[in-house]
C-alpha positions in Angstrom: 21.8 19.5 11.3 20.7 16.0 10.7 21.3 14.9 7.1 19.1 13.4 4.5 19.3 10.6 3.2 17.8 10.0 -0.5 18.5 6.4 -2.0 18.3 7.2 -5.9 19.2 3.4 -7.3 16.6 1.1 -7.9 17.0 -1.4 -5.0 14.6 -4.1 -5.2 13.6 -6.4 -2.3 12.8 -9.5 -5.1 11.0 -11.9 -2.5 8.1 -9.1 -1.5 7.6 -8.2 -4.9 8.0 -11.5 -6.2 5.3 -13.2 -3.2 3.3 -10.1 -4.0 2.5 -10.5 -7.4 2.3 -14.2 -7.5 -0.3 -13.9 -4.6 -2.7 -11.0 -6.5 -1.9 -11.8 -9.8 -2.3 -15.8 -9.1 -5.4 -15.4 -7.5 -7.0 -12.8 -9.9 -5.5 -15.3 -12.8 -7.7 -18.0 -11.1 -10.5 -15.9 -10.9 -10.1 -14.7 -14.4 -9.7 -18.1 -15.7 -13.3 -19.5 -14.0 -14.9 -16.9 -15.2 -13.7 -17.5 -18.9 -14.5 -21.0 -18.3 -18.1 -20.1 -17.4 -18.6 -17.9 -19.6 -17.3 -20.0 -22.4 -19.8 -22.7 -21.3 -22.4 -20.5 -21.3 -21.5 -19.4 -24.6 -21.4 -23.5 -25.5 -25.1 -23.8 -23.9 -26.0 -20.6 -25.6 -25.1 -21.5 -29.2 -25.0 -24.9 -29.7 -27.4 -26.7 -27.0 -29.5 -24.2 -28.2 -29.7 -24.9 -32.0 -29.4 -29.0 -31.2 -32.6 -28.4 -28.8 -34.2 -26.3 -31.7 -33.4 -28.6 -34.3 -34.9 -31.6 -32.7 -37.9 -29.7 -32.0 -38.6 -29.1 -35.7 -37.9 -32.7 -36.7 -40.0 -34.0 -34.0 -43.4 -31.2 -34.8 -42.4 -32.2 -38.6 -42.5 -35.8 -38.2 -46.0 -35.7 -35.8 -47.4 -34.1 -39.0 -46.7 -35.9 -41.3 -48.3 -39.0 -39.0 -51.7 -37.7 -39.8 -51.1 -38.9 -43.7 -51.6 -41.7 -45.2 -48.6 -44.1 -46.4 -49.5 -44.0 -49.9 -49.8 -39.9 -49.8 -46.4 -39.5 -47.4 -43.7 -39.2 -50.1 -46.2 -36.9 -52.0 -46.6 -34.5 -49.5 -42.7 -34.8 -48.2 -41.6 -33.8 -51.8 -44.5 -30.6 -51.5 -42.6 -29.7 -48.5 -38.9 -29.9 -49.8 -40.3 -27.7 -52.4 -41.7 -25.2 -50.1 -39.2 -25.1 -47.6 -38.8 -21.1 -47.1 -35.8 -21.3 -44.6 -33.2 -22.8 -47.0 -30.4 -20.5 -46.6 -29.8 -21.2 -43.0 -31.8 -25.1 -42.8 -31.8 -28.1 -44.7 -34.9 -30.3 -44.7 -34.2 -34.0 -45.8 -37.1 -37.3 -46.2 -34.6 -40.6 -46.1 -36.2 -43.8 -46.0 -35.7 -46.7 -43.8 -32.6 -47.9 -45.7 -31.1 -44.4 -44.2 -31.0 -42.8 -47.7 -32.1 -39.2 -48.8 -35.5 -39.1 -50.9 -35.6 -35.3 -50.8 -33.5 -32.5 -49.7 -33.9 -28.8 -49.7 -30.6 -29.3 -51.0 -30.7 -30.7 -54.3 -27.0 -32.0 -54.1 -28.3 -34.2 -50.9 -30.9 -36.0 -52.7 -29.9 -39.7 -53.4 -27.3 -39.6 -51.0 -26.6 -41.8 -47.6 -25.3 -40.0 -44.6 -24.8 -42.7 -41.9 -24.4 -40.6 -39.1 -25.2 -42.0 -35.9 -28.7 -39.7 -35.1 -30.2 -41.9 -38.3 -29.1 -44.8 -37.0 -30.1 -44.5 -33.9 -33.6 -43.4 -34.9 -33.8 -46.4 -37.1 -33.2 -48.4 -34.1 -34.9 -46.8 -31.1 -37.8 -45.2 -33.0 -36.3 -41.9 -31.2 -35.7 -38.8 -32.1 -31.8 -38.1 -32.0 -29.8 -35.1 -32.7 -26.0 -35.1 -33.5 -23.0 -32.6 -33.9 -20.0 -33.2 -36.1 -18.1 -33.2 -39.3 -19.9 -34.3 -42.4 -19.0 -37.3 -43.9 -19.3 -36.1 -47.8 -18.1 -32.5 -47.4 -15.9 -32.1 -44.3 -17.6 -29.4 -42.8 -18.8 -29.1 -39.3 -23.1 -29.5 -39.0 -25.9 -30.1 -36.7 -28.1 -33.0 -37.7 -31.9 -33.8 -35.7 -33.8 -36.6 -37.3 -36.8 -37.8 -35.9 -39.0 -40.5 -37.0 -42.6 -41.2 -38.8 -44.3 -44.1 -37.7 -47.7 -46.1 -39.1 -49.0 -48.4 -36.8 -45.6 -48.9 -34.8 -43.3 -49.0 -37.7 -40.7 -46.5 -39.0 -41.7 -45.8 -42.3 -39.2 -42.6 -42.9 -37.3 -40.3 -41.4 -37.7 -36.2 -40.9 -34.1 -34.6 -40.6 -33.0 -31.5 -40.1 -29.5 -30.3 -41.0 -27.7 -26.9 -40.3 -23.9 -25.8 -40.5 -22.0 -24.6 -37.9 -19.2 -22.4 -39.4 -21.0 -19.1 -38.6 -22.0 -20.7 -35.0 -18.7 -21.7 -34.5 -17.3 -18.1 -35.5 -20.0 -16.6 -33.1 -19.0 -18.8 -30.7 -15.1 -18.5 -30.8 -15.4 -14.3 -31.5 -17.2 -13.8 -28.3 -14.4 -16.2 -26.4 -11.8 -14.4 -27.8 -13.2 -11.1 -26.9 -13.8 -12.4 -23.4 -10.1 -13.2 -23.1 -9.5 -10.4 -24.5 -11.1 -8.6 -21.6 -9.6 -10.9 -19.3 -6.1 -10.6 -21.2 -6.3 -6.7 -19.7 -8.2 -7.0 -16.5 -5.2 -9.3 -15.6 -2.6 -6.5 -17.1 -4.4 -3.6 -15.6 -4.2 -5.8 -12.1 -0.4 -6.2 -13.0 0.8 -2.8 -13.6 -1.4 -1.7 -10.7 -0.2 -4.3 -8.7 3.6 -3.6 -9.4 2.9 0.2 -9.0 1.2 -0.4 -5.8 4.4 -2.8 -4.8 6.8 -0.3 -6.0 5.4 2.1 -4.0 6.1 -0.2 -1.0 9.5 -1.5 -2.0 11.7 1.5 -2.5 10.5 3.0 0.6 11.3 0.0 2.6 14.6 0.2 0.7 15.2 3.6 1.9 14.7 2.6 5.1 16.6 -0.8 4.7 19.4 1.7 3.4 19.2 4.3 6.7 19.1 1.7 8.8 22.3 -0.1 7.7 23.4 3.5 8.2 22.0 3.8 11.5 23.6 0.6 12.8 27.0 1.3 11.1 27.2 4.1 13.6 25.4 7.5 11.2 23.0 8.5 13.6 20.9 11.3 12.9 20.7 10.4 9.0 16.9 11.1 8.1 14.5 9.8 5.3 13.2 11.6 2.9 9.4 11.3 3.4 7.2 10.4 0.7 4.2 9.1 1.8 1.2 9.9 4.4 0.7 6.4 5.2 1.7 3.6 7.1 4.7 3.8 5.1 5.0 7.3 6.2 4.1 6.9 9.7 7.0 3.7 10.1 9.2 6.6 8.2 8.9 8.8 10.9 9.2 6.2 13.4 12.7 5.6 11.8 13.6 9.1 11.9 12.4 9.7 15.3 14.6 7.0 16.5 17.7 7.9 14.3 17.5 11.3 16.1 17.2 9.9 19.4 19.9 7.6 19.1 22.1 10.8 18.1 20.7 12.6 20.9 21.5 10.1 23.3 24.7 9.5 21.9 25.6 13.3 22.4 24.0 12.9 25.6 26.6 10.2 27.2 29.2 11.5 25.3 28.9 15.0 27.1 27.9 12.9 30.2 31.1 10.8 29.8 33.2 14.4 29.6 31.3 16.3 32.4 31.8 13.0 34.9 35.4 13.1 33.7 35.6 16.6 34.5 33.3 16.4 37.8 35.7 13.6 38.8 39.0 15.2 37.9 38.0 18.5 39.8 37.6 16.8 43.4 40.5 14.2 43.1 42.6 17.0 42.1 41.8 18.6 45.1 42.1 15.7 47.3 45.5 14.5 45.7 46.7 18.3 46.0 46.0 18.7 49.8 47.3 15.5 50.8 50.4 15.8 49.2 50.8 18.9 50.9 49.9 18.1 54.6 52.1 15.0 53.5 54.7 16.7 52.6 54.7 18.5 56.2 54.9 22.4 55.0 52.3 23.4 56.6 53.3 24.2 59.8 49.7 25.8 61.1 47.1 23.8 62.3 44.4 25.9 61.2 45.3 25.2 57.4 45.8 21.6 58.1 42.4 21.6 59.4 41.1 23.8 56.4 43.3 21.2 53.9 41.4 18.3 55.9 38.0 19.8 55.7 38.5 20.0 51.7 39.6 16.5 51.5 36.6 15.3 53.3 34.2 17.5 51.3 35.4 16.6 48.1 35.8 12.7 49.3 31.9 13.0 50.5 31.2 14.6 46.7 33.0 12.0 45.3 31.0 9.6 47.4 27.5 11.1 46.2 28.4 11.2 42.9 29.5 7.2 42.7 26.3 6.7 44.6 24.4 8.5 41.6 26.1 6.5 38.9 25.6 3.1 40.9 22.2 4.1 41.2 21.5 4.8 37.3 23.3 1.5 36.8 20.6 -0.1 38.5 17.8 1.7 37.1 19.2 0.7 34.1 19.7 -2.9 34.7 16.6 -3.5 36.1 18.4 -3.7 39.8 16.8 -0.8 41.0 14.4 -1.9 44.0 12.4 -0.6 46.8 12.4 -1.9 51.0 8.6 -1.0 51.5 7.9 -0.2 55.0 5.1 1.9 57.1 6.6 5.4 58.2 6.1 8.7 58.7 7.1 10.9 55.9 7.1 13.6 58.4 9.8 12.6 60.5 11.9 11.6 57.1 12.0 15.0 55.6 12.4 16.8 59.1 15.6 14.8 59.9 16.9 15.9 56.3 15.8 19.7 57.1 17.8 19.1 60.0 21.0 18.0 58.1 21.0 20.7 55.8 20.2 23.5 57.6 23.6 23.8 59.3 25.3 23.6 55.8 22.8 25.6 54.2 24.0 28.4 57.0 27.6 28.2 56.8 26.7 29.1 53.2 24.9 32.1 54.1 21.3 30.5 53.1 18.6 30.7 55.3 16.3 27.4 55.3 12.9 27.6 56.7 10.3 24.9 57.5 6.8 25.2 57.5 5.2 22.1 59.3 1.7 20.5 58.8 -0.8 20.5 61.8 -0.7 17.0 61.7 0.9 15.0 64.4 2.3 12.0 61.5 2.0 11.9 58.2 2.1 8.0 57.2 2.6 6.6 54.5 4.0 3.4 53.0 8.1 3.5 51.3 11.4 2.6 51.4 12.9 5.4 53.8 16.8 5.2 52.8 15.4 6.2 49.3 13.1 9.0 50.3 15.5 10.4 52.1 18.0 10.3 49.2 15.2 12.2 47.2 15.0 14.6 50.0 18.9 15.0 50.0 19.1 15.1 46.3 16.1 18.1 46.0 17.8 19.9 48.8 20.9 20.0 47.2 19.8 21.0 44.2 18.4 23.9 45.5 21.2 24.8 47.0 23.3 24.7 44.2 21.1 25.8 41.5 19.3 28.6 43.4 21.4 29.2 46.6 22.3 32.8 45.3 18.9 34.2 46.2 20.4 32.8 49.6 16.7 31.6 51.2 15.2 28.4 50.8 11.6 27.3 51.9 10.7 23.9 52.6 6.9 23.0 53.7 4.7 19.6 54.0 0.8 19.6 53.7 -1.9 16.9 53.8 -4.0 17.3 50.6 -6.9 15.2 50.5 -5.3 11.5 49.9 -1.6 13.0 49.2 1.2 14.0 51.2 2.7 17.5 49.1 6.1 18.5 50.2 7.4 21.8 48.1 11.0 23.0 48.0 11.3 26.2 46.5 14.8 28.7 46.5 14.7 32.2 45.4 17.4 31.6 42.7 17.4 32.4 38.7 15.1 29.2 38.1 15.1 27.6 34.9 14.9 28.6 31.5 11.6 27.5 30.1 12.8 25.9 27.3 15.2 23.6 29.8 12.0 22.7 32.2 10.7 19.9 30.2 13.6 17.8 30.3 15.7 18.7 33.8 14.5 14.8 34.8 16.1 13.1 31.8 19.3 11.2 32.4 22.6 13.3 32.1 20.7 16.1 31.6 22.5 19.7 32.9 21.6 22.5 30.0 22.8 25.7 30.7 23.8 25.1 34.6 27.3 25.4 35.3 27.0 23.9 38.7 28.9 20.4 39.2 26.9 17.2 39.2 26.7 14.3 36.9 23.0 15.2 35.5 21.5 12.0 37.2 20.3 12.8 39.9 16.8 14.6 39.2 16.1 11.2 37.1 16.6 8.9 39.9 14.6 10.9 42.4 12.2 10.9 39.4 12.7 6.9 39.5 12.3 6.7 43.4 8.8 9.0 43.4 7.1 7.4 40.5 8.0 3.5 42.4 6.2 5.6 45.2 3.4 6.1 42.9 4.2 9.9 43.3 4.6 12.8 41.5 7.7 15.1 40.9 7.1 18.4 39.5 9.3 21.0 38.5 8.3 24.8 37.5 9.3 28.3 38.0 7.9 29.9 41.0 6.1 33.1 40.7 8.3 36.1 42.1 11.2 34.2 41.2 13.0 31.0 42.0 12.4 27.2 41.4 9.5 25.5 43.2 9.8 21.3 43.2 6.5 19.7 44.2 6.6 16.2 45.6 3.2 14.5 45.9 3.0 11.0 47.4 0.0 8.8 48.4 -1.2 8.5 52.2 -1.8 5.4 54.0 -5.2 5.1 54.6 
């Protein structure tokens, strides 16, 4: 029973976490910041530009106003409108003269006093109206100043300014940029956690499988993962464990290959060394059982032959050696000459091998006929050894539309059903205790399919194994 493996300490695989989160997190950081840095600007424009704008507005509408008086009534009617300035808690309304002192102020403690910040000045000078942001010369404190000028007859004769403080913009403005880095502050923590949740969820899994294949390679096959996931992860999981059990399976497989050969071999040369030592040794004095002794030596020597041929063959199937003399023949002709060779044996056996022929004269087709008739050979053999106790064998060839079908079926125990799927694999024997090395069904198998054939295997009905061989016709 294949083991599970269940890795409980926290391995980390630094670089794909550390890529990881530097990668989303960076990028959602960037993101994060632009929007702050819009949003903070729009906050700027918002607040300030909009008061400044404001401001100069009201200057420039009080200053056209006070255009339609006369000089002599001006300071008159600018003191009647300090006085009745209603907006005093949030505004200050201030008359300076040219000289860039204040005359009146909604704000007593302004009157009589000289700013000099740069919007008068530069109203004195352009005959513009200006608006300014800044610190306060007398009091420190942060304000927003619009002045705008009243002219007679194209001279500045006074200026209108507007004054406001900025310490509950400024707290407007900062409280909603903290806020929205606030809310950046845990966008980019909920993206984090996620993030390294979602990367953990990647990470020890690949270390598990890091893990079982370190185990794999060191020589633990079979060891199994603990599945987790219905995923990709899951999916490359299975993958893994697929594969672990296949290497142990074909690790079992040529290890019980390695002992059967070893035994297959041992069983002939025994023979063989046992005989000739004998007839060597000159006791037997009849000639009948030096014959019998000689006939063993050759049979085993031509099964020792077959099965060297079978293991060359794998080797080349396995190496990539394994190719094919294509030549027009007559598949016909092929399996009748192997019929032929195995009847006689087949008899001396007490199996009875019938042929049934097809009404055509030739049956041609295109292949390499040294291999065909090593599949022919092979299937034949098979039969006999597998299912030569029901002591009949039928052999039979049929055109079927574009295919030549040649069926070999004995009247034997067949196969168990749970065996059928893989009597083709390499090394392959189950429950048979007949010799062979297990190879030979998958290079037949190997030969047919370079054929672009079939080769089927099933349990005929009534008994017995029926092998279907189905190859293309030349047309």
């Amino acid at each position: 029973m294949a083991k599970k493996v269940v890795v409980t300490d926290k391995v980390k695989i630094r670089g794909i976490r550390r890529r990881w989160l530097i990668n989303s997190v960076g990028v959602v950081l960037l993101v994060l910041a632009m929007a702050l840095g819009t949003f903070a600007a729009a906050m700027w424009s918002y607040y300030y530009t909009t008061t400044i704008n404001d401001l100069q507005r009201q200057a420039e509408d009080r200053a056209r106003g006070f255009a339609s008086y006369t000089r002599s009534q001006f300071w008159g009617n600018a003191q009647s409108a300090v006085q009745e300035f209603e907006n005093k808690t949030k505004l200050e309304l201030q008359f300076l003269d040219v000289t860039g002192a204040v005359q009146y102020s909604s704000n007593d403690l302004a009157a009589g006093t000289t700013p000099g910040t740069p919007d008068i000045q530069s109203v004195l000078v352009n005959q513009e109206s200006k608006a300014w942001m800044g610190t306060d010369p007398h009091t420190g404190e942060r304000i927003v100043a619009a002045s705008a000028p009243v002219v007679y007859h194209g001279q500045t004769v006074a200026i209108v300014r507007y004054v406001t403080s900025l310490v509950a913009i400024d707290w407007q403005f900062f409280l909603s940029v903290a806020l929205a880095c606030m809310l950046g502050a845990v966008i980019l923590a909920l993206v984090y956690f996620s993030n390294l949740y979602f990367v953990r969820s990647i990470v020890e899994p690949l270390a598990s499988i890091t893990e079982t294949a370190r185990l794999i390679a060191d020589g633990s096959y079979g060891v199994q993962i603990e599945k987790k996931f219905d995923d990709e992860i899951g999916e490359l999981t299975d993958t893994i464990n697929d594969m672990s059990l296949k290497i142990k399976q074909s690790e079992k497989t040529q290890s019980e290959f390695i002992s059967s050969v070893s035994h297959e071999l041992r069983t002939p040369l025994t023979a063989i060394t046992g005989w000739a030592e004998t007839i060597q040794s000159g006791e037997l004095r009849d000639p009948k059982d030096v014959r019998k002794g000689m006939d063993i030596i050759v049979s085993e020597a031509r099964r020792l032959t077959n099965m060297v041929e079978e293991l060359l063959e794998f080797s080349r199937m396995s190496d990539g050696r394994f190719t094919l003399s294509v030549e027009p023949l007559d598949l016909k002709a092929e399996l009748e000459d192997a019929v032929y060779t195995y009847r006689e044996f087949f008899r001396r056996e007490g199996i009875e091998l019938t042929y049934q022929d097809c009404p055509e004269e030739a049956v041609p087709i295109s292949g390499d006929p040294e291999r065909l008739r090593q599949v022919f050979c092979n299937l034949l053999d098979n039969a006999g050894k597998h299912g030569g106790s029901g002591k009949r064998i039928d052999v039979s060839i049929a055109q079927e539309e574009e295919f030549a079908v040649i069926r070999i079926r004995d009247y034997g125990p067949g196969i168990p059903e749970e065996e059928l799927p893989h009597v083709k694999y390499k090394f392959y024997k189950g429950s048979s205790k007949a010799r062979g090395s297990g190879i030979g069904l998958a290079v037949c198998e190997e030969i047919v399919t370079r054929h672009e054939g079939t080769l089927d295997i099933e349990n005929a009905e009534g008994g017995g194994c029926l092998v279907t061989l189905r190859l293309p016709i030349e047309t």
